[in-house]
N, C-alpha and C positions, 0 to 999 in steps of 0.2 A: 613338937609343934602340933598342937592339934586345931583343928577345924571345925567351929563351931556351926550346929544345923541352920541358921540364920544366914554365914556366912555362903554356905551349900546355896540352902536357896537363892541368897542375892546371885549366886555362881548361875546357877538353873534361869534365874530370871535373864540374866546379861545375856548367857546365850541364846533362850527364845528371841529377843531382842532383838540379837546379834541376827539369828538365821532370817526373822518376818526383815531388818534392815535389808540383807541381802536378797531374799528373793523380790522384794519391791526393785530394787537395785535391777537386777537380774530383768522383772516384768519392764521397768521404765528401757533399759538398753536395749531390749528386743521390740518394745514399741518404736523408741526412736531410728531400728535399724530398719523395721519394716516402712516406718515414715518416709525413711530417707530414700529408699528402694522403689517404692509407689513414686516418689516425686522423679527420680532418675528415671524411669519409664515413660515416665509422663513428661518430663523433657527430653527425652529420644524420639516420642510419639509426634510431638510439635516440632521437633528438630526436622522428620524426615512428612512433617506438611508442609513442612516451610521448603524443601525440597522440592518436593513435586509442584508447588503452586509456582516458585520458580523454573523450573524445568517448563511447565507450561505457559509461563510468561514469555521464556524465550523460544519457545515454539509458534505461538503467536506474532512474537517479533520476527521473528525468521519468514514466517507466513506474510504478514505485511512487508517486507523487503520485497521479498519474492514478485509481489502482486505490484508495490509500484515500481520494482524494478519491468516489471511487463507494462504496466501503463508508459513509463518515461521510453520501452521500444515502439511501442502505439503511437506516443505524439511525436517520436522521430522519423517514422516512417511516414505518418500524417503530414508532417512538415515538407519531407522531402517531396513526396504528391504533389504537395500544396505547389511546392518551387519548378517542377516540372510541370506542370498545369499553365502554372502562372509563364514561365516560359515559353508552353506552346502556346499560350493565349499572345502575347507577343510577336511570336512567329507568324498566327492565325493573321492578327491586325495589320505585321506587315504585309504578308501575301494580298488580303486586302488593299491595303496602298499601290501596292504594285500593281494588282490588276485594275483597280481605280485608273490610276495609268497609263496602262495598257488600252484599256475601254477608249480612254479618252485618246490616244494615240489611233486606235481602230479604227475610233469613229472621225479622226479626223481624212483616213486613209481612205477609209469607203466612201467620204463624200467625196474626197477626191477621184477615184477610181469604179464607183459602182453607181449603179443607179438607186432610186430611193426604194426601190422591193425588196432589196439588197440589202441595204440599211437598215428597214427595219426589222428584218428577220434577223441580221443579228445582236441590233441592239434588244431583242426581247429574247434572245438568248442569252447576252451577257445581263439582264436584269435576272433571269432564273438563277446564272451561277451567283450574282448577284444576292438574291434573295435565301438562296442556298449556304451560303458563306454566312450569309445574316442568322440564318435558322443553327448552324454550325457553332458561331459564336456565343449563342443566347445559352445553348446547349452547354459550352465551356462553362460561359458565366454560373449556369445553375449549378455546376458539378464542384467548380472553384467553389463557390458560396458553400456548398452544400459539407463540402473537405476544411473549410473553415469550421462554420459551426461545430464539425469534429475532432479538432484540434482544438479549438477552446474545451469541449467537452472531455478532452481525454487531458487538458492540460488541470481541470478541474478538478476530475477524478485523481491524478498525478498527486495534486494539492494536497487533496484527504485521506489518500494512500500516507502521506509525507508526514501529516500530521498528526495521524494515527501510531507508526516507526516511529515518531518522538514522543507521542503519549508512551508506547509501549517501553521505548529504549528508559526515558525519564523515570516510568515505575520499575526497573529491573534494577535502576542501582538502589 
């Protein structure tokens, strides 16, 4: 059998072919393996921002719990003032009645039993505790009032604390 130079050459050419096929081969698979490599890094890269931007979502949300968990002990504590306040104010009005009462039982006693110099010295004593009791109450009144508008104010705050832990909780899922 012999092998003609034509044949050779066609031989020579196939192979140059053959080797430019593979090293192209060869450039494209190590391109697409670099490709693939950059893209895995770079979905590691967003993988661990998406990480941390949650991690600090829920650190925020932890923080707003925190905060209207202290606002909602503010308005219970505001409340309970409020209901002891409002109790002694209660207390205050009845003592008032009673010594209302009293006055009037005194004064029925002294005109019986005293003379009128008598009488009026201590009807302008019991108009001081009188007026005293009056200044005591006003006193309540502003402090009640004043423990109100603070329980509305911390019931408010309470609100935006609450709405803020559902903004936060709602963007964490």
């Amino acid at each position: 059998m012999s092998v003609t130079i034509k044949e050779i050459e066609d031989l020579e050419a196939f192979v140059r072919e053959f080797k430019r096929s593979e090293n192209t081969t060869l450039s494209l698979r190590n391109s697409l393996n670099d490709n693939l490599e950059n893209r895995l890094v770079e979905s590691y890269k967003r993988e661990e921002e998406k990480d941390k931007q949650i991690d600090t979502l829920r650190a925020q949300r932890d923080l707003h719990k925190t905060r209207a968990g202290k606002a909602t002990s503010a308005l219970l504590r505001a409340q309970a003032e409020t209901e002891t306040l409002a109790t002694e104010k209660i207390e205050m009005e009845n003592e008032i009645s009673l010594l209302r009462g009293e006055k009037e039982t005194l004064k029925s006693e002294v005109e019986e039993s005293r003379g009128a110099e008598e009488l009026r010295q201590e009807n302008e004593a019991l108009k001081a505790d009188k007026e005293s009791l009056t200044t005591e109450k006003d006193g309540l009144k502003t402090r009640i009032d004043s423990l109100e508008k603070e329980v509305n104010d911390s019931r408010a705050k309470f609100q935006q604390y609450k709405r803020r832990v559902i903004e936060v909780s709602s963007t964490d899922l």
